[in-house]
C-alpha positions in Angstrom: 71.7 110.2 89.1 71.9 111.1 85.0 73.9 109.6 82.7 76.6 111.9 82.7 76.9 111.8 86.2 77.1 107.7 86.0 79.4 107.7 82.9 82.0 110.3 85.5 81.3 107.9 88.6 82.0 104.5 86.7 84.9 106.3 84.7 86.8 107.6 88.1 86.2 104.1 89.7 87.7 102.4 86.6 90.7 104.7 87.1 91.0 103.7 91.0 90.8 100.0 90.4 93.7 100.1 87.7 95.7 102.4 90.2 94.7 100.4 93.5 95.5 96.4 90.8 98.7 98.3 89.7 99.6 99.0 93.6 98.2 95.0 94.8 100.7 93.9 92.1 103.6 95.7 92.6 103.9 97.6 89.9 103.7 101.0 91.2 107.3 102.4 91.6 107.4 106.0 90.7 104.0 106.6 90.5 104.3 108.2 87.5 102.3 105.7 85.3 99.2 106.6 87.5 99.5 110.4 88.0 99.3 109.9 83.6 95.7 108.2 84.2 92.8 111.2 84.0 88.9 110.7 82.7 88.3 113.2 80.1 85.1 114.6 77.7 82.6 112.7 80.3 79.3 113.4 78.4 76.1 111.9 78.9 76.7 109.5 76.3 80.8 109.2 76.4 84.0 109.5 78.5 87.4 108.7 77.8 90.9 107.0 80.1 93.6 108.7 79.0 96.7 107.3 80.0 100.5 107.0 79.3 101.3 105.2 76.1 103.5 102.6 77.9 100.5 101.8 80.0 100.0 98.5 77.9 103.3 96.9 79.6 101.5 97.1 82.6 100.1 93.3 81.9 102.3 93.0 78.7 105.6 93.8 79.6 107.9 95.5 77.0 109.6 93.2 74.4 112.7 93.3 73.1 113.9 96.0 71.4 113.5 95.8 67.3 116.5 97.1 65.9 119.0 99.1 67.7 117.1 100.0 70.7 116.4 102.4 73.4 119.4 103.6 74.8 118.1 107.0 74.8 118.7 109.8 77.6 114.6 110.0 78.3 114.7 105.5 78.9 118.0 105.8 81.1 116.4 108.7 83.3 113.3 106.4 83.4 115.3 103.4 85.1 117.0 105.4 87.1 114.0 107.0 88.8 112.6 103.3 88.7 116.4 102.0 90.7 116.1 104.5 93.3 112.3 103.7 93.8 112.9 100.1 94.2 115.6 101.0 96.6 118.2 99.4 94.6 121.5 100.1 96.4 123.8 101.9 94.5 127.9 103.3 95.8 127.0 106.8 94.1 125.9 108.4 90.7 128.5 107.1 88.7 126.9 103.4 89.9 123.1 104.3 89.6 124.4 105.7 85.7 125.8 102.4 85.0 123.1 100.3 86.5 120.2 102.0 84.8 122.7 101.6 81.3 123.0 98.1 82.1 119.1 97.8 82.2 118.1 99.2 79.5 121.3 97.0 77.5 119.3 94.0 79.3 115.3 94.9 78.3 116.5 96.4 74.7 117.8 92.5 74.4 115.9 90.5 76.2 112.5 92.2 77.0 111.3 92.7 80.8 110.7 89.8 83.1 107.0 90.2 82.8 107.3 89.8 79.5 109.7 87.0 79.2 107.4 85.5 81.6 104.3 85.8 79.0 102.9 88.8 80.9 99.1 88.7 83.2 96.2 90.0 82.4 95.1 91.2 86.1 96.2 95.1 86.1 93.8 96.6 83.5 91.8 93.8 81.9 89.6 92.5 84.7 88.9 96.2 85.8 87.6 97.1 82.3 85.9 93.9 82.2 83.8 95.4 85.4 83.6 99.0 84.2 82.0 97.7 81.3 79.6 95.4 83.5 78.4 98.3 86.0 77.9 100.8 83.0 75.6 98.6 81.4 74.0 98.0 84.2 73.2 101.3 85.8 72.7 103.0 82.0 70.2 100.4 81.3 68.3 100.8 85.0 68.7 104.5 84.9 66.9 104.0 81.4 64.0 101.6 82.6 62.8 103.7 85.5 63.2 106.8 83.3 61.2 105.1 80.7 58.8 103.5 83.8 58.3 107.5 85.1 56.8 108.7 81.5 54.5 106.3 81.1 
C-alpha cells in the first residue's frame, strides 16, 4: 500500500469512528451532522475532514448565547427536525413550533445540557488521538521497508 492509499484508508476510518462514537453516544438524531463529514484532497502527503462547523458541540456542547441570540428561522427548523427525531411528542405543528421556540429561548440562555454539564471529550478526541497513532505508524513502516528494499 502507498502513502496516498494509507493517508485515504486512515482518513475514512477516522470518519467511521467519529460517526460510529457519535452513534455509541447518542448523539446522532438527524444524521445530518455526519452526512456533513467527507475526506477531501487525499494526497500522498495530506488529506483533510471536512465537517459541519457546529461539529465542535459534539464533545463541547453549545454555550449560551452572547448577546441577543439565535432565534433565527434556520436554529428553529434545526430543533424541530432534532424534536421529531427524538420522538418528542407533540398535539400538532402549532405544538412542535412552540416547542422548538421554547428550545432555542432555553440553549440561547442557558447553553445545552452537555454543556452545562462541562461537556466529554469521547466523540472526536480519542478517535483523532488513534488516527494520529496508526498514521504514524503505517507512514513510518511503509517508509522503513521502502527504505530496507533500495538498499
Amino acid at each position: 500500500m502507498n502513502a496516498q492509499e494509507i493517508i485515504q484508508t486512515e482518513f475514512n476510518a477516522l470518519r467511521t469512528d467519529i460517526i460510529n462514537r457519535m452513534i455509541s453516544a447518542g448523539q446522532m438524531a438527524t444524521g445530518r451532522t455526519a452526512l456533513k463529514f467527507t475526506v477531501e484532497n487525499v494526497s500522498d502527503s495530506h488529506g483533510e475532514l471536512w465537517g459541519a462547523m457546529w461539529t465542535f458541540t459534539l464533545e463541547k456542547g453549545r454555550g449560551p448565547a452572547k448577546g441577543k441570540g439565535n432565534s433565527s428561522g434556520d436554529f428553529v427548523a434545526n430543533l424541530k427536525l432534532w424534536i421529531v427525531a427524538k420522538g418528542i411528542q407533540v398535539k400538532d405543528e402549532k405544538d412542535l413550533d412552540r416547542l422548538a421556540k421554547f428550545f432555542a429561548w432555553y440553549i440561547n440562555k442557558f447553553g445545552t445540557g452537555l454543556f452545562r454539564r462541562g461537556g466529554r471529550t469521547d466523540i472526536y478526541t480519542p478517535a483523532i488521538d488513534q488516527f494520529m497513532k496508526n498514521i504514524k505508524e503505517k507512514l513510518f513502516v511503509g517508509f522503513q521497508n521502502e527504505f530496507v528494499r533500495t538498499i
